[in-house]
VOTI-68726 format. One record per residue (C-alpha): residue number from 1; x, y, z; residue in one letter. Coordinates in nm, 3 decimals. Layout:
   resi      east     north        up   resn
    NUM         X         Y         Z      A
...
This chain:
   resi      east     north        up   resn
      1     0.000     0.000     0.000      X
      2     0.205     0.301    -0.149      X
      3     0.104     0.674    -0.023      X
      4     0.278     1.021    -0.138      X
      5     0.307     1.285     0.127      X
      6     0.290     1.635    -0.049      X
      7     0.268     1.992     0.168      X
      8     0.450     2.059     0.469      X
      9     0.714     1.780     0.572      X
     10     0.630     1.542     0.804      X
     11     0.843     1.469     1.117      X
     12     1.020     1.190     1.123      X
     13     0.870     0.991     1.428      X
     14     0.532     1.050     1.184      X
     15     0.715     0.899     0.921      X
     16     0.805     0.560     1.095      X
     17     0.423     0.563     1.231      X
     18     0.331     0.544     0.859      X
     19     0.575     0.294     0.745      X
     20     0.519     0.058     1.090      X
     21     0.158     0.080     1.009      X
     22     0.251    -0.171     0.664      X
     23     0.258     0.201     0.434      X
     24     0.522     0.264     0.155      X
     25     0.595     0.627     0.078      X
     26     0.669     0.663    -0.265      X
     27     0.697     0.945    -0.562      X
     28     0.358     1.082    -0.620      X
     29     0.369     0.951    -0.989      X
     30     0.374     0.606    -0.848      X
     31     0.160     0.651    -0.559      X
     32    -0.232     0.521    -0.542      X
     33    -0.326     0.788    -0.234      X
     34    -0.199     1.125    -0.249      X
     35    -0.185     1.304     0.166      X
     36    -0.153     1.660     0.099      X
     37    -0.016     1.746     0.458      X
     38    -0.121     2.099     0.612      X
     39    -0.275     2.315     0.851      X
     40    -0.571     2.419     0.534      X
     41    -0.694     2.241     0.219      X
     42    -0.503     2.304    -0.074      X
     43    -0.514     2.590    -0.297      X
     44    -0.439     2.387    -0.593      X
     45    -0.528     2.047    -0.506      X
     46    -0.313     1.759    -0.598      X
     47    -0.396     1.470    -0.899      X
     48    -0.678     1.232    -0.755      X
     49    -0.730     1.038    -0.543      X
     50    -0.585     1.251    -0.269      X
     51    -0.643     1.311     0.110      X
     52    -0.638     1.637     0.323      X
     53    -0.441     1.575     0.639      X
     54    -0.482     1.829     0.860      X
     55    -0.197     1.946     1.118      X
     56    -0.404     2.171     1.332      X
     57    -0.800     2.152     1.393      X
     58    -1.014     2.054     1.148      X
     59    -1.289     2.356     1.057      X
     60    -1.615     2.254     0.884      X
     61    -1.572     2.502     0.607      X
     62    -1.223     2.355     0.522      X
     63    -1.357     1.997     0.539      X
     64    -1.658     2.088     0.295      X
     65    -1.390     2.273     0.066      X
     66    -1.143     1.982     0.068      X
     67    -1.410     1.778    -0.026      X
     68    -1.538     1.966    -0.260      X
     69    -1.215     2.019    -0.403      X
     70    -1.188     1.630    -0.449      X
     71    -1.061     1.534    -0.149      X
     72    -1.155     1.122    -0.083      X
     73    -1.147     1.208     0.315      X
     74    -1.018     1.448     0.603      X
     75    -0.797     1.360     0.838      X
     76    -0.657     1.485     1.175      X
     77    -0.243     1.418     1.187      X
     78    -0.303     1.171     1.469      X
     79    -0.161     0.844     1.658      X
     80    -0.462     0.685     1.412      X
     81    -0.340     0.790     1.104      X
     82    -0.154     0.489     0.963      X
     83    -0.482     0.267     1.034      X
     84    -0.707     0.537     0.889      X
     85    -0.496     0.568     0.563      X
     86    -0.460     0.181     0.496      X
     87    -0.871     0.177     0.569      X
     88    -0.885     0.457     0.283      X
     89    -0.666     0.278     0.037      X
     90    -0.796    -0.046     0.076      X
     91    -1.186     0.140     0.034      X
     92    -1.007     0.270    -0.320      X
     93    -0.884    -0.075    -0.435      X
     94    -1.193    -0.187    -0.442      X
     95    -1.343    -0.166    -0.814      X
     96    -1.655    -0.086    -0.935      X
     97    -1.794    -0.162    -1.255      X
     98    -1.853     0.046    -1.544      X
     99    -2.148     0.011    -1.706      X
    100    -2.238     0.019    -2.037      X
    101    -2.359     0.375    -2.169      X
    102    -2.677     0.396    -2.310      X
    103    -2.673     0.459    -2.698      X
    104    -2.631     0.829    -2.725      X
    105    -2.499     0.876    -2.396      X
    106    -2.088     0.942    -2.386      X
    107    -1.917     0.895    -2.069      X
    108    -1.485     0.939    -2.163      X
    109    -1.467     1.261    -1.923      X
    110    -1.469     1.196    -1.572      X
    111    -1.754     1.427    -1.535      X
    112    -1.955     1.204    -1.720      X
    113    -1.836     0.877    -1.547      X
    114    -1.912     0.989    -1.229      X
    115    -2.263     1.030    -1.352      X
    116    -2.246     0.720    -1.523      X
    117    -2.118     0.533    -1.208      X
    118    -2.418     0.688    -0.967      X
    119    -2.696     0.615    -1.249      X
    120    -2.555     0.268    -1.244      X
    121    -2.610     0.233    -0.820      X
    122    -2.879     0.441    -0.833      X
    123    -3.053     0.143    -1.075      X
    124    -3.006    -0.100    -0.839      X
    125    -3.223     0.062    -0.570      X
    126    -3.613     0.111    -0.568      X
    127    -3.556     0.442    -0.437      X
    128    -3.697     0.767    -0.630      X
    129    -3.424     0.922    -0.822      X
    130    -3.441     1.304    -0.885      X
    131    -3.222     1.388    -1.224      X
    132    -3.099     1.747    -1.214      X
    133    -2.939     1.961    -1.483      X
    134    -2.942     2.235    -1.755      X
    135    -3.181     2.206    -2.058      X
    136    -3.043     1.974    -2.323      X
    137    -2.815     1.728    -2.062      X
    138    -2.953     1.391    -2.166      X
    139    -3.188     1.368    -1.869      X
    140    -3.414     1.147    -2.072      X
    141    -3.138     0.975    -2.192      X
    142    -3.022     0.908    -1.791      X
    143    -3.395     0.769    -1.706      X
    144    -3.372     0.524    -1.954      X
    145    -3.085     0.381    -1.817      X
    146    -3.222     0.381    -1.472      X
    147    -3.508     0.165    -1.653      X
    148    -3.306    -0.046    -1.870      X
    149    -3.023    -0.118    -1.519      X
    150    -3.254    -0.173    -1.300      X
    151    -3.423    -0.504    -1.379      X
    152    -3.746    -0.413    -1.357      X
    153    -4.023    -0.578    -1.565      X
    154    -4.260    -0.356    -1.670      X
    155    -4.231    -0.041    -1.859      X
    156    -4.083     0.289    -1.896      X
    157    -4.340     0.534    -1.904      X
    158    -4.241     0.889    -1.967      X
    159    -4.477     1.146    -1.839      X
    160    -4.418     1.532    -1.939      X
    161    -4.572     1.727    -1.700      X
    162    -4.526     2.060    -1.888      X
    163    -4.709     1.921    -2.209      X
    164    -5.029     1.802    -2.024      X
    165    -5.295     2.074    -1.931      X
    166    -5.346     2.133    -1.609      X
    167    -5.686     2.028    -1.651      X
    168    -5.613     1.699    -1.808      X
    169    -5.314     1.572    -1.604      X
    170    -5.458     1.445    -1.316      X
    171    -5.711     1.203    -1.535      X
    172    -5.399     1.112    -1.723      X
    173    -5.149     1.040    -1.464      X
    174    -5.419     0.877    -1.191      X
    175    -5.710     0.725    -1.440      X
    176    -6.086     0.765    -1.501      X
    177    -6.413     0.560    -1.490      X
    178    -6.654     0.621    -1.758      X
    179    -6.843     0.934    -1.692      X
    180    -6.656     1.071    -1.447      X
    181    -6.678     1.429    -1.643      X
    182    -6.754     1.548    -1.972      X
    183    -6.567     1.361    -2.226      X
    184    -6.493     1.002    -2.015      X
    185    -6.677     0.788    -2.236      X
    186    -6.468     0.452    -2.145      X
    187    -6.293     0.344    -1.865      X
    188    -5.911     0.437    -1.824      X
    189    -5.656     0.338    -1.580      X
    190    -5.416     0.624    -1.647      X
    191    -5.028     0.607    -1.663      X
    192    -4.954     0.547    -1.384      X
    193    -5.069     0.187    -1.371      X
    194    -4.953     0.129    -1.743      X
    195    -4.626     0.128    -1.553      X
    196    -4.697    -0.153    -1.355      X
    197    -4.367    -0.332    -1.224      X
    198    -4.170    -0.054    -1.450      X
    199    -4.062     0.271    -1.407      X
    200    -4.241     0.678    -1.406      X
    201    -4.046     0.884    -1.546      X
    202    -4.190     1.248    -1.454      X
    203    -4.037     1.477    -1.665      X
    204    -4.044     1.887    -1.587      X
    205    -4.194     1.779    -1.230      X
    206    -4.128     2.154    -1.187      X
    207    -4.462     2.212    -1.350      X
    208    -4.702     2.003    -1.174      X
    209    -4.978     2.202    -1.031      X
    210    -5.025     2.211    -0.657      X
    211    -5.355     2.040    -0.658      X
    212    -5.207     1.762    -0.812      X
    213    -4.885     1.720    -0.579      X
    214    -5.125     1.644    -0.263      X
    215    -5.243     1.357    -0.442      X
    216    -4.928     1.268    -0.620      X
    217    -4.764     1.248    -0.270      X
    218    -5.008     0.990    -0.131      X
    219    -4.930     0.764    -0.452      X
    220    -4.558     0.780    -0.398      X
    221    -4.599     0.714     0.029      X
    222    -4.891     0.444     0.005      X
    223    -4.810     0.302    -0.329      X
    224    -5.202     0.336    -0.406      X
    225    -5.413     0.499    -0.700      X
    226    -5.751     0.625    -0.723      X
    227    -5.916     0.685    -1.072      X
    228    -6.124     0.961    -1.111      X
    229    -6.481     0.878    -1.053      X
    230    -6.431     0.591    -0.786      X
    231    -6.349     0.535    -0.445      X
    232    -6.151     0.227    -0.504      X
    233    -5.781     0.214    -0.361      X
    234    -5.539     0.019    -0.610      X
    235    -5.212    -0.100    -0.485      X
    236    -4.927    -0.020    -0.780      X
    237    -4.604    -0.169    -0.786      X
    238    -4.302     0.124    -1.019      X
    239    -4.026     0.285    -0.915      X
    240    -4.022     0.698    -0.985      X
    241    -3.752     0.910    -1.176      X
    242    -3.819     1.250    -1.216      X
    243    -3.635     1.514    -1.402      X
    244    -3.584     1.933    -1.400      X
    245    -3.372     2.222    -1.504      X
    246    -3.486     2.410    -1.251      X
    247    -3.377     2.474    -0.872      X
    248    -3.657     2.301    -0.679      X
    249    -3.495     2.351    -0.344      X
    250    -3.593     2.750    -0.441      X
    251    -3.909     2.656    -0.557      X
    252    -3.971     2.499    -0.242      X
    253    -3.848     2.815    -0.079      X
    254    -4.061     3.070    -0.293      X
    255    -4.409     2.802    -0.191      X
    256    -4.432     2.693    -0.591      X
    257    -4.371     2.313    -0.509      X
    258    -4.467     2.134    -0.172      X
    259    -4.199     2.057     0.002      X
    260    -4.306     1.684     0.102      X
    261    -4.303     1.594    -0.244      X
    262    -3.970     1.740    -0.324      X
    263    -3.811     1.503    -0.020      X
    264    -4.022     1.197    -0.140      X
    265    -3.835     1.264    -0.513      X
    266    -3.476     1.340    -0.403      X
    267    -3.448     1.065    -0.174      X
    268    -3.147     1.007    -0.456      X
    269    -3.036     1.301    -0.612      X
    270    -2.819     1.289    -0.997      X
    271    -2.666     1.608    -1.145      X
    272    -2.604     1.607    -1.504      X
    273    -2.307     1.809    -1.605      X
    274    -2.331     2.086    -1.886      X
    275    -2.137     2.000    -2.198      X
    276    -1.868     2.309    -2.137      X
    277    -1.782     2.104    -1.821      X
    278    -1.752     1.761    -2.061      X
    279    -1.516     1.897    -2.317      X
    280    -1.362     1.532    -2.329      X
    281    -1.667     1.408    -2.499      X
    282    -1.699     1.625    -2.749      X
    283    -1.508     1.425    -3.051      X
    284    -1.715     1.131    -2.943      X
    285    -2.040     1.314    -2.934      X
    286    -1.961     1.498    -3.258      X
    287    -1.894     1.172    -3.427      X
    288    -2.239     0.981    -3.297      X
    289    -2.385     1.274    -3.413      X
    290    -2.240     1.259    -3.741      X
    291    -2.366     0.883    -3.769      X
    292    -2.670     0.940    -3.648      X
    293    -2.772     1.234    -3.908      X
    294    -2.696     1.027    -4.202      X
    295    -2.895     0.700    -4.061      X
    296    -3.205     0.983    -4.033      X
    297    -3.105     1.140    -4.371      X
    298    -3.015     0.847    -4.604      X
    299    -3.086     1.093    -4.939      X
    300    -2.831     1.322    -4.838      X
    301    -2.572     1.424    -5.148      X
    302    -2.275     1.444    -4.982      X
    303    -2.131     1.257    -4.608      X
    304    -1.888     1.452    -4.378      X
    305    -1.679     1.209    -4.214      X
    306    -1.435     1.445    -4.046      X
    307    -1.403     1.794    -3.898      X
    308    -1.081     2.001    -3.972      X
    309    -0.860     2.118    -3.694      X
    310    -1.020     2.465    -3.724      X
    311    -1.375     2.370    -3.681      X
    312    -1.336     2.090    -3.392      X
    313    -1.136     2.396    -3.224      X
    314    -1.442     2.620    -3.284      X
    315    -1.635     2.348    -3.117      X
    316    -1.427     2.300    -2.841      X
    317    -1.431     2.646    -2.746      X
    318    -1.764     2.729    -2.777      X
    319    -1.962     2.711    -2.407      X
    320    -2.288     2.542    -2.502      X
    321    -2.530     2.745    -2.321      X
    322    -2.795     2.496    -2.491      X
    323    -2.560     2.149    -2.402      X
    324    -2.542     1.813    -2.678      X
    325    -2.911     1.929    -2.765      X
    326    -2.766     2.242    -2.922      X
    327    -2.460     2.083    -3.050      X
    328    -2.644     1.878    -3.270      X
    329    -2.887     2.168    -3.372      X
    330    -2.542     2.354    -3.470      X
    331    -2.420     2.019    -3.657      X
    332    -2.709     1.905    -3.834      X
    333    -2.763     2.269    -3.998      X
    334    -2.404     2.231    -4.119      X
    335    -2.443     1.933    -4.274      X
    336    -2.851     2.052    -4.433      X
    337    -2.610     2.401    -4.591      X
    338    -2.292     2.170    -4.664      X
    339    -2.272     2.187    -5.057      X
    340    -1.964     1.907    -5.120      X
    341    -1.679     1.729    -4.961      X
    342    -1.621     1.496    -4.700      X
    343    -1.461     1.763    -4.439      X
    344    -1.642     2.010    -4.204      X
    345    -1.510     2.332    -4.210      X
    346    -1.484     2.589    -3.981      X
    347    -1.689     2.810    -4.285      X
    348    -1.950     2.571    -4.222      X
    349    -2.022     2.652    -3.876      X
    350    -2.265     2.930    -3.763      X
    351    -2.160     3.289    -3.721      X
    352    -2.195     3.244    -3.349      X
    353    -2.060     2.934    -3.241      X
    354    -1.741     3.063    -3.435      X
    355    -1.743     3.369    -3.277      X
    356    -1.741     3.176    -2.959      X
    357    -2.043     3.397    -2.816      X
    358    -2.389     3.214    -2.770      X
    359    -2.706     3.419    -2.991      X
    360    -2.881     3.475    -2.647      X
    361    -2.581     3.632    -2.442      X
    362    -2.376     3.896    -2.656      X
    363    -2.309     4.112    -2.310      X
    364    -2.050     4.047    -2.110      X
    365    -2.068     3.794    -1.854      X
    366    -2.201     3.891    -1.508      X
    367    -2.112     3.731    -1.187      X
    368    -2.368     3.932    -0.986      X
    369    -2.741     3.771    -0.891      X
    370    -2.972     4.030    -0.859      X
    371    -3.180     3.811    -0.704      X
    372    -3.027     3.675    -0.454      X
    373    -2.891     3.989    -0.339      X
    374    -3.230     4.123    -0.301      X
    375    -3.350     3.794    -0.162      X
    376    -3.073     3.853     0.071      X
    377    -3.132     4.210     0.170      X
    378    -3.497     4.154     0.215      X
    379    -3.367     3.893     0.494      X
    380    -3.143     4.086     0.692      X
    381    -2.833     3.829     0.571      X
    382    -2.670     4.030     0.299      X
    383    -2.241     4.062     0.455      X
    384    -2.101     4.238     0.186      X
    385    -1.762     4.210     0.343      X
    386    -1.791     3.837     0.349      X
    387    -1.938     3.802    -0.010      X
    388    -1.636     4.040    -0.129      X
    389    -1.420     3.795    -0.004      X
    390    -1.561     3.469    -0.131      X
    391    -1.588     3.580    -0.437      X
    392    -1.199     3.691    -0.429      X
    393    -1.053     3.387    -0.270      X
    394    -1.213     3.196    -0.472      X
    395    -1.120     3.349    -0.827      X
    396    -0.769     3.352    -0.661      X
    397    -0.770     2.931    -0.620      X
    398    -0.912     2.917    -0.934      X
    399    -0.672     3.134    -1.152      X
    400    -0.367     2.961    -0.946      X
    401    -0.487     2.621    -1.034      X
    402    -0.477     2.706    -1.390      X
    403    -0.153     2.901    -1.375      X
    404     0.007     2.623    -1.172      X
    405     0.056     2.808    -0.880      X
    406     0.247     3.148    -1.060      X
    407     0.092     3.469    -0.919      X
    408     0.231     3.664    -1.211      X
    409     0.019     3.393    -1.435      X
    410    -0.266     3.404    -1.225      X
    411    -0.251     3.796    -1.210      X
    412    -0.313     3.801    -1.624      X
    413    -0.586     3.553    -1.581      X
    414    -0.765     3.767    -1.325      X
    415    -0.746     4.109    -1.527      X
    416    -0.742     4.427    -1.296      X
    417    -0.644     4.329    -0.945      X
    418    -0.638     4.582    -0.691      X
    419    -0.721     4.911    -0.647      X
    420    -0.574     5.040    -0.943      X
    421    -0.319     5.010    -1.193      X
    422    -0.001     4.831    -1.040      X
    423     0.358     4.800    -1.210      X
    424     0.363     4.448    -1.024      X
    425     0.007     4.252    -1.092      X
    426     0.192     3.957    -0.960      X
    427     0.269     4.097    -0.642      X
    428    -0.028     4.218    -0.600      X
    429    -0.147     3.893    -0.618      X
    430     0.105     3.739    -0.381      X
    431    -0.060     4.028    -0.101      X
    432    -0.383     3.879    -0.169      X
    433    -0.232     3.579    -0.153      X
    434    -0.089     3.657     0.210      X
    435    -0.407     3.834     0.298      X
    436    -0.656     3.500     0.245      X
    437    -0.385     3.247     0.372      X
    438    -0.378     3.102     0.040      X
    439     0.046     3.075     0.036      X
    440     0.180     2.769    -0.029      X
C-alpha cells in the first residue's frame, strides 16, 4: 500500500508511524493515495485520489472545501493515522464496474463517469431518483438507463408534465371511470398503472400544479391509486424518476412546489453536467452525431466524415449554453447548408458558435445575482464584506490552479487586481495571496 506525502514535511517519528503501520511512501507519480499534509486544504489540489491531512483543527468550512475540491477524506495528523490511511486505500482498491452507456450517452470525461457510475447504483435501488441539470443534458437519456439497469419488468413510461394541461393531467397520470366528467366515455386506468412493475419517469416535475402534488404524494408514500370517478384504492407496484432544469430547493423556498413531495423525489439526487464542463466528450459526441444524421437522412448528397482542426477547435471552445441538444442543432444545420466534400469546415459553422459567443448572451458575462442579493437584503443576511471575499478567494484558487501556482500567471488571468493600476500585478497577487492564507 504506497502513499505520497505532499505539503508541509512530516516529522520523522510521523514517518516511521506510517511505514510501521505496513505504508510505503513513494513518488507521487507512483503513488495510489496522495496526503496533501497541512494546517488548510489546498489551494491547488493535488492529482486524484488525494487526502487532506490536517496538522491543526479541522474547521467545517475547510472539510466541505477539501471535499469539494476532491478530497476522498479528512484527516486529523493523529496516533490513528496509519490505520485510517490503509482503511482509505484499501476502500479505493476496491473496483466498481462500469457500465455500459446507453446509446447516445458518452461517458470518456470523468464528469460524465461519475454520472455514469451513480446512475448505475442508483438502478439498483427502488428508491426515487431526482435527475438534475441544464436544458439539453440527456436527462431522458439518464432515465432510460435507470429503466433499462434496474431489472425491472414492466415499462418505462415517460410522463411530461409541462405538455399536459393542467386540466387533463390528473385524469392522465391517476385514471378515469366512464363518466366521471364530460368527455370520459370509457374506462381508463391512467399512466400510472400502465407502468406496472416498471418505471415513471416524470419529466419537468417543476410544472405540476399544486392540486395535483397532494395527491401525487399519497401515490408515492402508500403506493395506491384512485381513478377519477371511484373510491376504489389500487395498490401499484413502479419505481419513480423524475427530471428538472430548474432549482426546486428554491421553488420549495418561494411556496411553488410542496416541500413533502420534493423530499419523497430526491431521496437520490443525480446532477447532469453541462457540456462546457464535458469537453472530453466532445469528438465522441460529434462523431455519434455525425452517424446518427446520415442514418435519419439516407438521401443526403454528400457525407462529412471528419471535422478540420479549425472547426473541432471552434467546437471546443464554444460554451454550449444549450448542451449536446444544441450541439447537434449547430451540426445538423451544417451538414442541411454543406454543398460538397467529405470535411467540415470551420466556414461551415454558424456565425456564433465561431465567434465563440452564444445568440442569447452577446453582453459580457455577469457574476452578480440580482436576485439573490435582493432575496438577501430583504432577509437581513446580505455581509457584503464576506461576499467580497468569497468571491476573491475563490477566483484567486481558481486562476492559481490554472496558472500552476504562478501569481504573475494568475494575475493576467484575473485582469485588474487591486485598487488600481499596479507596475507588479503579480505581487499584488502574492498580497492577496498573504491576505486570504492562500500561500503555499
Amino acid at each position: 500500500m504506497s502513499i505520497a506525502l505532499v505539503g508541509t514535511p512530516l516529522a520523522r517519528v510521523h514517518r516511521r508511524a506510517l511505514v510501521g503501520g505496513g505504508l510505503r511512501i513513494v513518488p507521487a507519480a507512483r503513488a495510489s493515495l496522495r496526503v496533501h499534509v497541512a494546517a488548510r486544504p489546498p489551494a491547488q489540489p493535488p492529482a486524484a485520489p488525494w487526502v487532506w491531512c490536517a496538522t491543526s483543527r479541522i474547521e467545517p468550512g475547510d472539510a466541505a472545501k477539501a471535499v469539494l475540491a476532491g478530497a476522498y477524506d479528512v484527516v486529523p495528523l493523529d496516533g490513528a493515522l496509519a490505520a485510517t490511511l490503509a482503511r482509505r486505500l484499501g476502500e479505493l482498491a476496491v473496483r466498481r464496474e462500469q457500465g455500459t452507456p446507453p446509446v447516445g450517452f458518452v461517458a470518456r470525461s470523468p464528469a460524465a463517469q461519475r454520472v455514469l457510475a451513480d446512475l448505475d447504483r442508483a438502478a439498483r435501488t427502488s428508491m426515487a431518483v431526482l435527475l438534475t441539470g441544464e436544458t439539453g443534458t440527456g436527462k431522458d437519456l439518464a432515465a432510460r438507463h435507470l429503466h433499462a439497469q434496474s431489472g425491472r419488468t414492466g415499462e418505462l413510461v415517460p410522463i411530461n408534465c409541462a405538455a399536459i394541461p393542467n386540466e387533463m393531467i390528473e385524469g392522465e397520470l391517476f385514471g378515469y371511470v366512464r363518466g366521471a366528467f364530460s368527455g370520459a366515455v370509457a374506462d381508463y386506468d391512467g399512466l400510472l398503472r400502465a407502468a406496472s412493475h416498471g418505471t415513471v419517469f416524470l419529466d419537468e416535475v417543476d410544472d405540476t400544479p399544486k392540486t395535483l402534488q397532494i395527491k401525487l404524494l399519497r401515490v408515492l408514500e402508500d403506493h395506491v391509486v384512485s381513478r377519477l370517478g371511484e373510491s376504489t384504492w389500487r395498490e401499484v407496484d413502479f419505481r419513480v424518476v423524475a427530471a428538472t432544469n430548474r432549482d426546486l430547493g428554491e421553488l420549495v423556498r418561494s411556496g411553488e412546489f410542496g416541500s413533502d413531495l420534493y423530499q419523497r423525489l430526491a431521496i437520490l439526487r443525480i446532477e447532469l453536467p453541462p457540456l462546457r464542463d464535458r469537453s472530453d466528450d466532445l469528438p465522441e459526441l460529434v462523431e455519434h452525431l455525425l452517424e446518427r444524421f446520415y442514418r435519419e437522412e439516407p438521401l443526403a448528397r454528400h457525407r462529412v466524415t471528419r471535422l478540420t482542426p479549425q472547426a473541432r477547435d471552434a467546437l471546443l471552445r464554444y460554451p454550449w449554453p444549450g448542451n449536446v441538444r444544441e450541439l447537434r442543432n449547430v451540426l445538423f444545420q451544417a451538414l442541411v447548408n454543406k454543398r460538397a466534400g467529405d470535411e467540415l469546415l470551420l466556414s461551415d459553422l454558424p456565425e456564433h458558435v465561431v465567434r465563440g459567443s452564444p445568440e442569447e448572451s452577446r453582453g459580457a458575462t455577469t457574476l452578480i445575482d440580482r436576485a439573490a442579493i435582493a432575496r438577501l437584503l430583504d432577509e437581513g443576511r446580505m455581509n457584503l464584506r464576506a461576499a467580497r471575499d468569497e468571491l476573491e478567494r475563490t477566483a484567486l484558487e481558481l486562476a492559481l490552479a490554472r496558472s500552476a501556482g504562478s501569481p504573475a500567471r494568475a494575475a493576467r488571468l484575473l485582469g485588474e487586481v487591486g485598487r488600481g493600476a499596479s507596475s507588479d500585478p503579480g505581487g499584488t497577487v502574492r498580497a492577496m495571496l498573504r491576505r486570504h492564507r492562500l500561500e503555499r
